[in-house]
C-alpha positions as CSV (number, residue, x, y, z in Angstrom):
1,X,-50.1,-40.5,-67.0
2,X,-46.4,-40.4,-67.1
3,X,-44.0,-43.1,-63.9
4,X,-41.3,-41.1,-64.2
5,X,-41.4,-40.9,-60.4
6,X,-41.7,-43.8,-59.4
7,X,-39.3,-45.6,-57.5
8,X,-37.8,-41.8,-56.9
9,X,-37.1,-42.6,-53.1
10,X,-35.0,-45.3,-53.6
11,X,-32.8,-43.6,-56.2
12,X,-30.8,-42.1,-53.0
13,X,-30.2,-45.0,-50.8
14,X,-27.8,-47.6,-51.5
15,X,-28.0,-49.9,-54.2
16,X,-31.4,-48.6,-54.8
17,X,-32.4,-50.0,-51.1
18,X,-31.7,-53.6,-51.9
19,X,-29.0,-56.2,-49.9
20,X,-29.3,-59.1,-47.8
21,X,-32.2,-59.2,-44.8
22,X,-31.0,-60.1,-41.3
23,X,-34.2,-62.4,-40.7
24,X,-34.6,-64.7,-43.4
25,X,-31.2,-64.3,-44.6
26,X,-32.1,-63.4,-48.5
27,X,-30.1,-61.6,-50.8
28,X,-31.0,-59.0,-53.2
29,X,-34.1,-57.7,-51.7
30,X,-35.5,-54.0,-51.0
31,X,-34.8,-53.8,-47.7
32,X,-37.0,-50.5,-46.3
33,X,-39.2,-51.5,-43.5
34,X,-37.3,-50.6,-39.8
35,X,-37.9,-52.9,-36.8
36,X,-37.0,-52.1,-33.4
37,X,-34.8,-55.3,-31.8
38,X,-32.8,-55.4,-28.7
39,X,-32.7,-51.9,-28.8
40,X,-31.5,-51.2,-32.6
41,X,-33.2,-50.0,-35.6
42,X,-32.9,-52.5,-38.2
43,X,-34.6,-53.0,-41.7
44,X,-35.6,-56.0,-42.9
45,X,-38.1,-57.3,-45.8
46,X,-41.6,-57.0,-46.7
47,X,-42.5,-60.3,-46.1
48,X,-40.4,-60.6,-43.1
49,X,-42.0,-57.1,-42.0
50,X,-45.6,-59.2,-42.1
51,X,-44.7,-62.1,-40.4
52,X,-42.7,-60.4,-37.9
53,X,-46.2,-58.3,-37.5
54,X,-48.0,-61.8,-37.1
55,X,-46.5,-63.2,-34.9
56,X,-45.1,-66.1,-37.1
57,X,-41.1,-65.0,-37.1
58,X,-39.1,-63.3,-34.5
59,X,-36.1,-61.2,-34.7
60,X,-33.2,-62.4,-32.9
């Protein structure tokens, strides 16, 4: 079967959904999971995403 698709959602965002995430502060990452904090959407990491989820980091 042909992958020409994939990845297809990211082709519209910018830079292809990487830049730097707010929690742990690394650069060049896909950045496309959205948190609710104070208030505010932001998006942060996968891995951030799961240990925001269990309960090892917090978003401040």
């Amino acid at each position: 079967m042909s992958k020409a698709h994939r990845g297809k959602g990211l082709r519209d965002q910018v830079s292809w959904g990487r830049g730097t995430c707010p929690v742990c502060k690394r650069d060049n990452v896909k950045i496309l999971y959205e948190l609710e904090a104070d208030g505010n959407k932001i998006k942060i990491c996968k891995t951030c995403k799961a240990a925001v989820a269990h309960g090892k980091k917090s978003v401040s």
